[in-house]
N, C-alpha and C positions, 0 to 999 in steps of 0.2 A: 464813746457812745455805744450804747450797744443798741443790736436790732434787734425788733419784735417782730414776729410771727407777723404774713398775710393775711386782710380782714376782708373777707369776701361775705355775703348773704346765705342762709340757710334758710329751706323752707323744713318744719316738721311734721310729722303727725305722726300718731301715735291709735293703736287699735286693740284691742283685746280678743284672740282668738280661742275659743276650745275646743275639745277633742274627745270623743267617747273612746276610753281604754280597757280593755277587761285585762285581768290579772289572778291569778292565784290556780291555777290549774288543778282540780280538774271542775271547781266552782264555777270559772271567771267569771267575775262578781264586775258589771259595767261601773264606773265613774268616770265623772270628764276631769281634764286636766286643761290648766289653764297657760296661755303664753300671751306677754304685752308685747306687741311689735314696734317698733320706732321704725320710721321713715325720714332718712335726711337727703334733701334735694338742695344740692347746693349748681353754684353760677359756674364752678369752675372743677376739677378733679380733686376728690381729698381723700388721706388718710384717718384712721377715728382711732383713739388711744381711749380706754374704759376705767372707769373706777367704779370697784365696789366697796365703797365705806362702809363697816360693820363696826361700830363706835368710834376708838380713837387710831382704828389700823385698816389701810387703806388697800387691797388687791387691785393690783393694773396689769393692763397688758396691751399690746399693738396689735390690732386687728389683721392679719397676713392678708396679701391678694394686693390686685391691682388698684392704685388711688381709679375711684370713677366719681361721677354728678349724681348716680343715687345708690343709697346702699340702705341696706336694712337688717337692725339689730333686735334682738330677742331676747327678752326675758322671761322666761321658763320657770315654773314653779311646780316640781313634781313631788307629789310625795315619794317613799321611801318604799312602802309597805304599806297600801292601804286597808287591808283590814286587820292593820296588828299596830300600825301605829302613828303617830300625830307628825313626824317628824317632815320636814319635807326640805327639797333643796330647792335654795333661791338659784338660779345661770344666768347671770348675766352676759350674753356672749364672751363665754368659757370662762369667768371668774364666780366660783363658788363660793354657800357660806348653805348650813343648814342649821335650821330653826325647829323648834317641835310648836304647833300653833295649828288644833283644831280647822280652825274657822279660815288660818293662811290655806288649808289643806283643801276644805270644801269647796271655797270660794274666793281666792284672793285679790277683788274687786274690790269686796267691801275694809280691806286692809290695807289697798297698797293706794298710796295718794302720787298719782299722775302727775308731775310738775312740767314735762315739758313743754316749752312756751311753743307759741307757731311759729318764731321765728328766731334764730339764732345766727353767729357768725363765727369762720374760721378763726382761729387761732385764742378764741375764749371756752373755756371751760360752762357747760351749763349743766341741768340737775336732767335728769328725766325721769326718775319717779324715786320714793321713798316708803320705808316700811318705819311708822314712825314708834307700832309696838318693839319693834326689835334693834331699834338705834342704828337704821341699816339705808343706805344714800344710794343713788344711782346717779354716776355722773358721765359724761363721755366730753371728748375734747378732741375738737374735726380740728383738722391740718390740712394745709392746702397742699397738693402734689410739690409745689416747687420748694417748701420749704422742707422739704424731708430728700431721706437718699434711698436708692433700692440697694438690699441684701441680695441673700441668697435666697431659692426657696419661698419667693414674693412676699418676704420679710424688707422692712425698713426700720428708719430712725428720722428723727428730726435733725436737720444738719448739725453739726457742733457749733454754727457762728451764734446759733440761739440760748446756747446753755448761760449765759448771763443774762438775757432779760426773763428766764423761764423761775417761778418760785422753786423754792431750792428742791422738794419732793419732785416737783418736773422736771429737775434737771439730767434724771434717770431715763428718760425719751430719748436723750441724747447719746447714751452707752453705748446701744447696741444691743443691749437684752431685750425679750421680746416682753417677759411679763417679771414682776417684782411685787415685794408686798413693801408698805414704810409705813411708821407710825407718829402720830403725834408726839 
């Protein structure tokens, strides 16, 4: 029989902050930049493992630091070069993809569709926002402190008792590497 992962309560939310940045010296020419923030307040300590789906190939990685009851992830959408060019990088707490998108550059409000629900639970994978022009997913997947082990360097893993009930792309939490790319 194998075990599943502990299901404890998460509270979410989710906010949009920006930023006025001037750039290009000796111009600096002001525009704002924009970051989505998540909020996850959970019942018990956890650790958060990230996915940036960019079609059919997935970038993840384990969030370093201490499992705690809240924590808060960012999504950062900077452009490149703004008066030279459209390109801009999506960060998903430190898993990259960059895009060239006008309109992601100006305002990626009216682009990026918000999924996260109000409410989610350790040891289930949920979405938290999507960029549906660029075939591009945002997912994270909380871990309660007891089912994982500390590293080195406030690095962890999910125990190894879990790598059987994990789908097999999740069974890489269980390694020991901190971040990985897999594909479809």
């Amino acid at each position: 029989m194998t075990e599943d992962l502990t299901h404890f309560p998460l509270r979410l939310t989710t906010e949009w902050r920006s930023k006025i940045v001037t750039t290009e010296p000796p111009r600096y020419i002001p525009h704002t930049e924009w970051a989505l923030a998540l909020t996850l307040s959970a019942a018990g300590p956890i650790h958060v493992a990230v996915f940036l789906v960019v079609g059919r190939e997935t970038a993840w990685g384990l969030r370093p630091g201490p499992a705690t009851q809240e924590m808060e992830l960012g999504v950062s959408f900077f452009p490149y070069d703004w008066g030279r060019s459209d390109d801009v990088q999506v960060n998903f707490a430190g898993r990259r993809t960059q895009v060239t998108d006008p309109a992601l550059k100006s305002d990626p409000r009216d682009i990026v569709k918000v999924t996260a629900p109000e409410r989610a639970e350790t040891g289930k994978v949920f979405q938290v926002a999507e960029l549906p022009p660029h075939a591009i997913s945002l997912t994270v997947l909380p871990v309660a402190k007891e089912d994982t082990e500390s590293r080195q360097r406030e690095r962890w893993r999910i125990k190894q008792r879990f790598v059987a009930s994990l789908p097999e792309p999740l069974a890489a939490l269980t390694s020991g590497y901190q971040s990985g790319v897999f594909s479809d």
